[in-house]
N, C-alpha and C positions, 0 to 999 in steps of 0.2 A: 364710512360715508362714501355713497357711491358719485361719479360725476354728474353733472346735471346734464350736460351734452355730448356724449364723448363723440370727438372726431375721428373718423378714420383721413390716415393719408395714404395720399396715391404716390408711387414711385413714377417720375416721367425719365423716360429714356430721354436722351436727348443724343441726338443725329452727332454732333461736331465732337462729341468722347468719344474714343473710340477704347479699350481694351490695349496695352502694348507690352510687349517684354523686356524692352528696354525702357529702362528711367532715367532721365538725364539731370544732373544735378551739378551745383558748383561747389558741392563737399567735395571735397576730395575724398578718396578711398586710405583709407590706414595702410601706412606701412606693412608689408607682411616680411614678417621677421622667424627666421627661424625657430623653433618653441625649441627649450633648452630641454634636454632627456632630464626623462624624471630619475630622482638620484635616492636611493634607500637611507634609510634611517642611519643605518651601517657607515653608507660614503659621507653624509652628511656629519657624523660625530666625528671621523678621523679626518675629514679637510679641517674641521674646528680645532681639533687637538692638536696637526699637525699645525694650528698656527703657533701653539701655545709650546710646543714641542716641538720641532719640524724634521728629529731624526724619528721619528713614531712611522712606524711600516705597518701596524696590525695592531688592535682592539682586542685582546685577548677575555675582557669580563668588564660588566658593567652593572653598579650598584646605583641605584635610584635615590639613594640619600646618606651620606656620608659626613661624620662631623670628625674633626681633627685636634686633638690633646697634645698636651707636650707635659713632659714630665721635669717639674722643676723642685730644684734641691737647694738650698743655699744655705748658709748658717744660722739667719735670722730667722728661719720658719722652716716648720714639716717638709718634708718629701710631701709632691700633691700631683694631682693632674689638672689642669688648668686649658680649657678651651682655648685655641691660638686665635679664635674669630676669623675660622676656614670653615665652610660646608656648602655641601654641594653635591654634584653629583662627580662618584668616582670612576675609576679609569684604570682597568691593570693596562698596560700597552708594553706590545714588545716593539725596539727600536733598529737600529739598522745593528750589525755588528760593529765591534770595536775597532775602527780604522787601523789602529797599531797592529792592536793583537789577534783581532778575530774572533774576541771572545763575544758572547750570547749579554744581549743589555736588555734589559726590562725593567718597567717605571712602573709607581705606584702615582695616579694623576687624580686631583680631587679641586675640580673648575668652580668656584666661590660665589654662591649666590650673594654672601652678603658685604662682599667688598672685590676691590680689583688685584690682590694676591691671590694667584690661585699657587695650591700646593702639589711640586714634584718631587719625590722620592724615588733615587735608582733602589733597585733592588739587587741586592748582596748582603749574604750571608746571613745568620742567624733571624729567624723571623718568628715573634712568640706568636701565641694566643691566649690568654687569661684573660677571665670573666669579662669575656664577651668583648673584647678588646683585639684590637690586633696590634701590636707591638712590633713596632720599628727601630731600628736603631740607624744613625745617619751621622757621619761626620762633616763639621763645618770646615769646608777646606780654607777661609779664612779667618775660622776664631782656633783652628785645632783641637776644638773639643766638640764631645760626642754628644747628639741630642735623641731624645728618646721619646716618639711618637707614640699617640695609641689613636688607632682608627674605629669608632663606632658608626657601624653599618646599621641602619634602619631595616627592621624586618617585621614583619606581621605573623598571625597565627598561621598553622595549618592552613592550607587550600590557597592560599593567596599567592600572587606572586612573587613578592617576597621572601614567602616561609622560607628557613634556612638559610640565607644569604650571607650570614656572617658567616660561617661554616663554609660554607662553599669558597666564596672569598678570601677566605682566610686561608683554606688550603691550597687555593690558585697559587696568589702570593707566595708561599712556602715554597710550591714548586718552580716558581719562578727565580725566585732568591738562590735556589740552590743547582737551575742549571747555569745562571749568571755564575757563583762563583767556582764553579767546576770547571769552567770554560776559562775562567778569570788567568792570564797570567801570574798577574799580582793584585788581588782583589785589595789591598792595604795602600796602594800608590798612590789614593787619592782621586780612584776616580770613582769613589761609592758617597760623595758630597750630595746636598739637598739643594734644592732650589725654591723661595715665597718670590714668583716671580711677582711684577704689577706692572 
């Protein structure tokens, strides 16, 4: 439906506007505040770890999804593997050297989506891998017995960014475990304990 009358309008100039470059107003203008350097994915994961860790000097490998086992034995029931109700995303990170000794320290780090213990493992000494697991072993420096982890790493097919992750992972770790205890004065003293921080 068209209009019945359409009007045209006229623009009138008017004399007393003028056109100015300057606008004057009673806002005030925002503070100009330095804009903070943008900081990569990289610096952003190790300010976080190093709060969770704060000897962490360097990010060595980073697994996208990681769940965490503990292998429990008692008399009343089987040997089993049991979820500790740890996952998240994992963390190899190597740390400062050993104040004492000088020796090489590197963590196994797995930051906990689904509660506020997140899981830190030094690494030292033997480090498995069976079906698809990776196999920790850790002493509690206050119960003096030995627990024994298994990390399953989240991986996808071929092509994907994932592929092989557990692999790769798994032989980071290895290498890690075993410049730590090379390095290690006395890898047995006590300082290859676990930490569920919260």
């Amino acid at each position: 439906m068209t209009p019945k009358n359409p009007k045209t309008h006229q623009r009138h100039t008017s004399a007393h506007l003028q056109p100015s470059d300057q606008y004057d107003s009673d806002i005030p203008l925002p503070p100009t505040h330095d804009i903070p350097p943008q900081r990569t994915n990289a610096e952003l994961n190790l300010s976080v770890l190093q709060r969770h860790l704060p000897s962490t000097t360097a990010i060595i490998s980073i697994a996208p999804y990681a769940v965490v086992y503990i292998f429990t034995s008692s008399p009343q029931s089987d040997p089993a593997w049991e979820k500790s109700g740890i996952e998240g995303t994992l963390f190899i990170c190597q740390q400062t050297p050993d104040a004492k000794h000088g020796a090489e320290r590197y963590s196994v780090v797995v930051l906990n989506r689904k509660g506020l213990n997140d899981f830190i493992c030094p690494l030292s000494g033997d480090i498995d891998f069976e079906a698809g697991y990776i196999i920790l072993r850790s002493r509690d420096n206050d119960l003096a017995e030995e627990n024994i982890w298994g990390l399953w790493i989240f991986e996808e097919d071929e092509g994907s960014s994932t592929a092989g992750m557990r692999e790769v992972n798994a032989k980071i770790i290895q290498e890690c475990a075993a410049r730590a205890a090379r390095t290690a004065v006395n890898p047995s003293d006590g300082a290859d304990g676990y930490s569920m921080d919260g």
